[in-house]
Structure formats: structure tokens, C-alpha cells
N, CA, C and O atoms as a GROMACS GRO file, in nm:
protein
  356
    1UNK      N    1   3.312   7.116   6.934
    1UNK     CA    2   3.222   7.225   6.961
    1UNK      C    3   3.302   7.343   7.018
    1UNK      O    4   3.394   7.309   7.092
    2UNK      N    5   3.284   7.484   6.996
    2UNK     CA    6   3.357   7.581   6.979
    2UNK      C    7   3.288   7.610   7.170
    2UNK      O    8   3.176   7.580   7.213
    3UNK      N    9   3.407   7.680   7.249
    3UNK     CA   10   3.372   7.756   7.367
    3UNK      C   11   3.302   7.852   7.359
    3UNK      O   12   3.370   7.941   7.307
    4UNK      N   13   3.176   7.896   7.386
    4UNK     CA   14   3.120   8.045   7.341
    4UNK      C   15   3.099   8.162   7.475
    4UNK      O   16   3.067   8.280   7.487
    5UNK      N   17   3.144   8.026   7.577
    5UNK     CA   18   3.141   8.066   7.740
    5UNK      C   19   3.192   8.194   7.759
    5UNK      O   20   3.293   8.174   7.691
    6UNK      N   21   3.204   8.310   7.796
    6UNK     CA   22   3.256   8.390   7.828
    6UNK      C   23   3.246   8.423   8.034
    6UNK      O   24   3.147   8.442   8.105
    7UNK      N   25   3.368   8.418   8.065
    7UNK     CA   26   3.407   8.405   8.191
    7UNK      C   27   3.464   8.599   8.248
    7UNK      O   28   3.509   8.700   8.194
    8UNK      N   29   3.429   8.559   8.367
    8UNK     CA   30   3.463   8.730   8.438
    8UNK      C   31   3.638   8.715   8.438
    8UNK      O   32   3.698   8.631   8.506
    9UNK      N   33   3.687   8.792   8.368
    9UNK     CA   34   3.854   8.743   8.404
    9UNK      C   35   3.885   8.762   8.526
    9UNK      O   36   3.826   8.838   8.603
   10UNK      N   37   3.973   8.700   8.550
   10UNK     CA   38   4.026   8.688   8.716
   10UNK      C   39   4.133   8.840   8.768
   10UNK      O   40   4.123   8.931   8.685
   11UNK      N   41   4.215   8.869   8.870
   11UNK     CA   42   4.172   8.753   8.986
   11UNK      C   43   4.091   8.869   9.030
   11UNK      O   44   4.088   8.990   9.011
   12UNK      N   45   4.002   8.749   9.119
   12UNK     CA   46   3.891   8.776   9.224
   12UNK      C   47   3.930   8.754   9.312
   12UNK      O   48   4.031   8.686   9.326
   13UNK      N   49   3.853   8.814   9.420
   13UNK     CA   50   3.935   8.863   9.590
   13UNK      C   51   3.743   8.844   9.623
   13UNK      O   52   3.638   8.852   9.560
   14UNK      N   53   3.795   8.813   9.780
   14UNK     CA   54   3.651   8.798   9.844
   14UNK      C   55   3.683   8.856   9.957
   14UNK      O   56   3.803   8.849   9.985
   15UNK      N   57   3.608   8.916  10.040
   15UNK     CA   58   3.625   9.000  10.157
   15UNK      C   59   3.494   8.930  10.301
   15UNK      O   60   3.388   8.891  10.253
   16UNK      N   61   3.504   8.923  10.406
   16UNK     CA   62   3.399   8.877  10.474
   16UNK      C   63   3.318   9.026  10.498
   16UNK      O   64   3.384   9.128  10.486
   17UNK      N   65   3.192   9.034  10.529
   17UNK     CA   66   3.089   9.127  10.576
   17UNK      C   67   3.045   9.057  10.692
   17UNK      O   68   3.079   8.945  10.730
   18UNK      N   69   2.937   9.165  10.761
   18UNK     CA   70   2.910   9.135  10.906
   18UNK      C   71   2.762   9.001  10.886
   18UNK      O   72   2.656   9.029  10.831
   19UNK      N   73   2.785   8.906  10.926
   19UNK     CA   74   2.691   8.826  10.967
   19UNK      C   75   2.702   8.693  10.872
   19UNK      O   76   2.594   8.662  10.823
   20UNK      N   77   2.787   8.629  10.846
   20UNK     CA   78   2.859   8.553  10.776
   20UNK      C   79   2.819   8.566  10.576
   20UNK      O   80   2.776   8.492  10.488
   21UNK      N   81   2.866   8.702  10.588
   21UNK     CA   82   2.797   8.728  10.408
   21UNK      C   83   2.980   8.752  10.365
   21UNK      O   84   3.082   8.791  10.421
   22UNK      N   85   2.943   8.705  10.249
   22UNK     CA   86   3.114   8.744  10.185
   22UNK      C   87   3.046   8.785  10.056
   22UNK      O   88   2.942   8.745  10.003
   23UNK      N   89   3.168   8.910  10.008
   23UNK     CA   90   3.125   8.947   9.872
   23UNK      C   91   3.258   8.910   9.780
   23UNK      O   92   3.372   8.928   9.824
   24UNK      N   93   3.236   8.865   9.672
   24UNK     CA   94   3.329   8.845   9.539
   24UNK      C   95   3.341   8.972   9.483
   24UNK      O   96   3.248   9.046   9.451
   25UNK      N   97   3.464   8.992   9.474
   25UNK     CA   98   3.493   9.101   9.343
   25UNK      C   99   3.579   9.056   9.264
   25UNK      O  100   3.673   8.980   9.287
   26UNK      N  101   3.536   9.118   9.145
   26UNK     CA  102   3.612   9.073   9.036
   26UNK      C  103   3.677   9.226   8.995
   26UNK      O  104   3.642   9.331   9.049
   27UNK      N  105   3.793   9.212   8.875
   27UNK     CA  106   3.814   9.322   8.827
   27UNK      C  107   3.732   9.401   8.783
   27UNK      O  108   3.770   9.516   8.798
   28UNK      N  109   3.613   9.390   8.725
   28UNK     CA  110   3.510   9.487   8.680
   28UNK      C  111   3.463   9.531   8.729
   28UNK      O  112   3.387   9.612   8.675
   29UNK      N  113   3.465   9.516   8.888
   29UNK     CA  114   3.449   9.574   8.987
   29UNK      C  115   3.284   9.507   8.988
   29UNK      O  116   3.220   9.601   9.034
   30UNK      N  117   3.211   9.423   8.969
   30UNK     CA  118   3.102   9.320   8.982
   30UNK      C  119   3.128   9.259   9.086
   30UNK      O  120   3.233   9.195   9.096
   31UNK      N  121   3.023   9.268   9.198
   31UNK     CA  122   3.014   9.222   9.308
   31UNK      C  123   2.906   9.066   9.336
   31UNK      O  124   2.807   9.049   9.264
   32UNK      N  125   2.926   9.008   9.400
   32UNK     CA  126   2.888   8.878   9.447
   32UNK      C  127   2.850   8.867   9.585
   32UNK      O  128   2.930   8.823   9.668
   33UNK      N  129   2.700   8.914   9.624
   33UNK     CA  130   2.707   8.859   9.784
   33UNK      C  131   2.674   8.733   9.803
   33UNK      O  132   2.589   8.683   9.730
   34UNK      N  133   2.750   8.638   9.929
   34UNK     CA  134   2.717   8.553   9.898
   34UNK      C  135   2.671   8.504  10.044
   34UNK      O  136   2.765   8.475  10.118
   35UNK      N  137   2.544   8.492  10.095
   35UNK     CA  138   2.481   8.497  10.186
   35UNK      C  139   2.513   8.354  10.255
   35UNK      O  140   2.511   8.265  10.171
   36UNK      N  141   2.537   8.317  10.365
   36UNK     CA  142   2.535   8.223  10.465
   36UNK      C  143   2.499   8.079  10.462
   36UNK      O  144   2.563   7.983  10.505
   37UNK      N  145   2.345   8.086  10.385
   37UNK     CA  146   2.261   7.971  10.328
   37UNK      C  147   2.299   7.928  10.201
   37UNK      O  148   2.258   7.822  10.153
   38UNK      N  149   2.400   8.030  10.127
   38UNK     CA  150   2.420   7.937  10.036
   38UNK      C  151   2.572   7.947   9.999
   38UNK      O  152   2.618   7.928   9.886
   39UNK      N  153   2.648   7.982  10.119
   39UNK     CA  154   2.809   7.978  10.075
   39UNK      C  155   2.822   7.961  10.226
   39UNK      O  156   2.871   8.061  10.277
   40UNK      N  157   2.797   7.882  10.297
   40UNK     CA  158   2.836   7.837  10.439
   40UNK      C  159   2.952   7.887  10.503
   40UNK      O  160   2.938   7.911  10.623
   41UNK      N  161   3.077   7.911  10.446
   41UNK     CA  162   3.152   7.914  10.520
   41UNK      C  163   3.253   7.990  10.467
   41UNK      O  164   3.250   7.979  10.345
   42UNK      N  165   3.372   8.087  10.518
   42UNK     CA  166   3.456   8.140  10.436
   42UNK      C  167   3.525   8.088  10.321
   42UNK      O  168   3.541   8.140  10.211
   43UNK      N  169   3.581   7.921  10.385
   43UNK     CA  170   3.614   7.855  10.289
   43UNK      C  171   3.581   7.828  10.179
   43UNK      O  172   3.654   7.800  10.084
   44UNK      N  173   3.388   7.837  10.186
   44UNK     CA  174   3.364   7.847  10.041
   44UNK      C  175   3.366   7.988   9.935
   44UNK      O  176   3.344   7.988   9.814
   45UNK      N  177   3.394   8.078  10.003
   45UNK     CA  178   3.445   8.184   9.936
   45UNK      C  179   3.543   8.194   9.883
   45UNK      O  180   3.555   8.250   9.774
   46UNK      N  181   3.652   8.133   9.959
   46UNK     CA  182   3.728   8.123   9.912
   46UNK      C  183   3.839   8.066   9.779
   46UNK      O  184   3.948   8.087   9.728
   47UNK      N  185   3.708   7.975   9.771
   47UNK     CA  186   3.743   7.875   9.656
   47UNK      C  187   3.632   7.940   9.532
   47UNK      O  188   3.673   7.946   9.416
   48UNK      N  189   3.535   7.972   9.556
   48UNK     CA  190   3.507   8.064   9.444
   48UNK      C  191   3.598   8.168   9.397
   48UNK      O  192   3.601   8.173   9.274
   49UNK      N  193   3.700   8.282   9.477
   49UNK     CA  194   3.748   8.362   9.477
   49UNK      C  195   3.898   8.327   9.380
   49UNK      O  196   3.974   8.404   9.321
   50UNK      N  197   3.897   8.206   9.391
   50UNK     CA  198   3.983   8.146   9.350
   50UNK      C  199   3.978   8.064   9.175
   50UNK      O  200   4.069   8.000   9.121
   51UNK      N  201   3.866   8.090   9.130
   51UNK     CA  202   3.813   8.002   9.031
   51UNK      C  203   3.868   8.044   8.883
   51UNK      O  204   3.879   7.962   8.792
   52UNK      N  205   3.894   8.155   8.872
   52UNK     CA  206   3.987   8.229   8.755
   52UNK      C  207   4.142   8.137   8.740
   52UNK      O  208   4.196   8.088   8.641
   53UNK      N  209   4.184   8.140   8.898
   53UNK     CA  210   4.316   8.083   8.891
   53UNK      C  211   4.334   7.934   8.856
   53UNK      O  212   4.405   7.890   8.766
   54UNK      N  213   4.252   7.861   8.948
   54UNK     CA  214   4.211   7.730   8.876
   54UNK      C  215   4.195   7.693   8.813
   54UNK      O  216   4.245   7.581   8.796
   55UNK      N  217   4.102   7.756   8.708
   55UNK     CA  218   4.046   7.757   8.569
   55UNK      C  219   4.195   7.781   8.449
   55UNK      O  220   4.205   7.732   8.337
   56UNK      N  221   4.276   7.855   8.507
   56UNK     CA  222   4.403   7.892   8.425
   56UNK      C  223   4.505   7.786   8.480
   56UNK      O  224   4.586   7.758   8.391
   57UNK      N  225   4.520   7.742   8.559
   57UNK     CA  226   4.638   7.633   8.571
   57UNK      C  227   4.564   7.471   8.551
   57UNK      O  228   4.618   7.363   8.528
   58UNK      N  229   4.459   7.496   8.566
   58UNK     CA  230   4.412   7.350   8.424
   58UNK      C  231   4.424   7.401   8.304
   58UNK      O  232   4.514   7.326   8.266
   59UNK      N  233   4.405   7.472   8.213
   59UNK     CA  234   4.437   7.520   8.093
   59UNK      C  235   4.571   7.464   8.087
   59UNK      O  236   4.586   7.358   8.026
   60UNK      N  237   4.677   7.524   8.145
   60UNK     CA  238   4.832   7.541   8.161
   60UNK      C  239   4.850   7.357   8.181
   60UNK      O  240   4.907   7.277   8.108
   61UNK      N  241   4.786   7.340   8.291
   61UNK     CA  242   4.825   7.127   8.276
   61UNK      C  243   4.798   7.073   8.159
   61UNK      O  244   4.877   6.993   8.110
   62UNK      N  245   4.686   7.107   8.100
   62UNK     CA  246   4.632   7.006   8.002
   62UNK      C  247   4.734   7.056   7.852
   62UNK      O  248   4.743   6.962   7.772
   63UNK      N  249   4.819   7.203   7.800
   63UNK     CA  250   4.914   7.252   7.719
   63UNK      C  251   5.024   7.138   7.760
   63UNK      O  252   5.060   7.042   7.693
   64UNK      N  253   5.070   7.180   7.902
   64UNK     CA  254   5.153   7.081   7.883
   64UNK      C  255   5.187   6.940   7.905
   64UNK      O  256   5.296   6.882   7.905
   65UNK      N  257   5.002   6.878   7.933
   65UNK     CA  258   5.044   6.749   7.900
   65UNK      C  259   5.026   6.670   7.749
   65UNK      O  260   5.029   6.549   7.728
   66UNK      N  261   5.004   6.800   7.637
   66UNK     CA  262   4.996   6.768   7.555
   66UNK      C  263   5.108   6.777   7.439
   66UNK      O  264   5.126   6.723   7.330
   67UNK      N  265   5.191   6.896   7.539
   67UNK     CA  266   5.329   6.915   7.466
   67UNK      C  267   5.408   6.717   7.473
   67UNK      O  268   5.473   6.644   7.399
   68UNK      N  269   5.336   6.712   7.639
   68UNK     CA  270   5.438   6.560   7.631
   68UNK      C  271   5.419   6.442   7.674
   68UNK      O  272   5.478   6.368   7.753
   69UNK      N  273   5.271   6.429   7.570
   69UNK     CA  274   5.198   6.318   7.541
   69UNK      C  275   5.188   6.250   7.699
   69UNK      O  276   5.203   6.128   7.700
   70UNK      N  277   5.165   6.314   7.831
   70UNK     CA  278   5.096   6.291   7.939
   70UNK      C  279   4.957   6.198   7.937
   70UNK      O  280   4.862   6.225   7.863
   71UNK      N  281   4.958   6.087   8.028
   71UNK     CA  282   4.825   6.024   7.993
   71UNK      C  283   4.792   5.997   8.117
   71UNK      O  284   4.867   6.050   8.200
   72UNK      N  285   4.693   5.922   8.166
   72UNK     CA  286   4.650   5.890   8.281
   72UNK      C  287   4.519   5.933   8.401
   72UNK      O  288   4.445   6.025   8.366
   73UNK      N  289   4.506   5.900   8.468
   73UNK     CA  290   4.354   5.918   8.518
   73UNK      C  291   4.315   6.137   8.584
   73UNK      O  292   4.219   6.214   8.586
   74UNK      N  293   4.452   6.138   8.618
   74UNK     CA  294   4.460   6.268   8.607
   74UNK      C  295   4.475   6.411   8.564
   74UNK      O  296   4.474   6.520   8.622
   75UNK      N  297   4.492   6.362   8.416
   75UNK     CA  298   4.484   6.447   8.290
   75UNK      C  299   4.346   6.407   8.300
   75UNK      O  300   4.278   6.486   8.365
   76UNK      N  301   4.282   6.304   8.251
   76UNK     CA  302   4.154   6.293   8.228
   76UNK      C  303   3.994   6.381   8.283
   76UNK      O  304   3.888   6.427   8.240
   77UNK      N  305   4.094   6.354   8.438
   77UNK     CA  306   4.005   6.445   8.498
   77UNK      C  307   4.013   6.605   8.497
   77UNK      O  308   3.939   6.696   8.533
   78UNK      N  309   4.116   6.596   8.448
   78UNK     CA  310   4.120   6.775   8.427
   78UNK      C  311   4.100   6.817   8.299
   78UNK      O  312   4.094   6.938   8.277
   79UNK      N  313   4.085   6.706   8.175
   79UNK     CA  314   3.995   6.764   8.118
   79UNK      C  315   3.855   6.773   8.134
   79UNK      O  316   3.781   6.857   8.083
   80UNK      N  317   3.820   6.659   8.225
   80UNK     CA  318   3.694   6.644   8.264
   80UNK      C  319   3.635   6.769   8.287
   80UNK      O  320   3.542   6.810   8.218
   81UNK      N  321   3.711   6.867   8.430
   81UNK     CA  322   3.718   6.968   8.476
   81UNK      C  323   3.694   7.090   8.424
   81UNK      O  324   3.616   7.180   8.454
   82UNK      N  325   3.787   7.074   8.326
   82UNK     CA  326   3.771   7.231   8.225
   82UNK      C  327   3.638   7.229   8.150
   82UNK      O  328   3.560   7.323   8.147
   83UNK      N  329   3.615   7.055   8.059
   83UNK     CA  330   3.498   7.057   8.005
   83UNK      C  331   3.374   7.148   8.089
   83UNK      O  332   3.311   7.242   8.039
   84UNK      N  333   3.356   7.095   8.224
   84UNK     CA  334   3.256   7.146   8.327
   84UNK      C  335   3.243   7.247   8.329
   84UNK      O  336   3.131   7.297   8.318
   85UNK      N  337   3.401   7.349   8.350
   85UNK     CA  338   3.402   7.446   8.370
   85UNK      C  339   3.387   7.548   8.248
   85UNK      O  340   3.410   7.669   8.247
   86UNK      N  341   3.351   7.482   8.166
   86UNK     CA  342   3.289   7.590   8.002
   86UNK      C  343   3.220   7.560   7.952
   86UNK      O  344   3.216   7.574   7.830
   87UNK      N  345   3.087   7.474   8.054
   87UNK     CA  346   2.973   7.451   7.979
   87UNK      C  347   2.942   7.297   7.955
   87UNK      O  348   2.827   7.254   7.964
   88UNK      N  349   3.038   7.226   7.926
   88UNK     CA  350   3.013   7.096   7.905
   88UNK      C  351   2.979   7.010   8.008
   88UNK      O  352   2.971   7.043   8.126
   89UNK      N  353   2.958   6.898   7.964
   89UNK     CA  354   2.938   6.748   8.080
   89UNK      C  355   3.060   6.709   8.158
   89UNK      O  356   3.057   6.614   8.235
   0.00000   0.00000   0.00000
């Protein structure tokens, strides 16, 4: 099945605001507030902020564990991962 996902390209930067709100920006300059109740903590900003890059160095693992026939429970899960991360199960 073909990817039809289209993703905000990276990188994204997150900044804190007053009263535990953080906003996402992306290059398109598309903003993300992400209010208290449902991003608890900087840390979770942070790892959103981060999701372009992630998303590209699983790409980059799974190339080259295919350049060299890599197997094992941790390839698996990173295809698992990417599947997730473009829509799939």
C-alpha cells in the first residue's frame, strides 16, 4: 500500500509560554499550542518537537538495515514504528 501521508517537514522547535502552554513551530511557520492538560510537561514538547527527526533516522535505520540484511527484534520494531508513524497499524 502506497504512503499518501503527507507530514509538516521538519525541524520543529517548541518554545515554553506563560502558564505551562508550549507552542510547536514548524517551518511553515504553523503553530501548535499545546495546553497543560494535554502535553503535561515540557518534556512532552519536546519529543513532539522532535518527531521530523525521528521519523528521518528510522527511515535512515531501516535503508541501512536493508543495505545489510540486518534482522532482529529491533529492526522490527522500527518498522513497526514508521508503519505507525504513516498511518498504519
Amino acid at each position: 500500500m502506497k504512503n499518501t501521508q503527507k507530514h509538516t517537514d521538519g525541524p520543529w522547535h517548541y518554545r515554553a509560554q506563560n502558564q505551562g502552554q508550549f507552542i510547536i513551530e514548524t517551518p511553515d511557520k504553523s503553530i501548535a499550542w499545546l495546553d497543560r492538560h494535554f502535553a503535561p510537561s515540557e518534556s512532552d514538547a519536546r519529543l513532539i518537537a522532535s518527531a521530523p527527526d525521528l521519523l528521518q533516522v528510522t527511515k535512515d535505520l531501516l535503508l541501512l538495515a536493508a543495505l545489510h540484511d540486518w534482522e532482529g527484534a529491533a529492526i522490527d520494531f522500527a518498522k513497526a514504528t514508521l508503519a505507525k508513524a504513516e498511518g498504519g497499524k
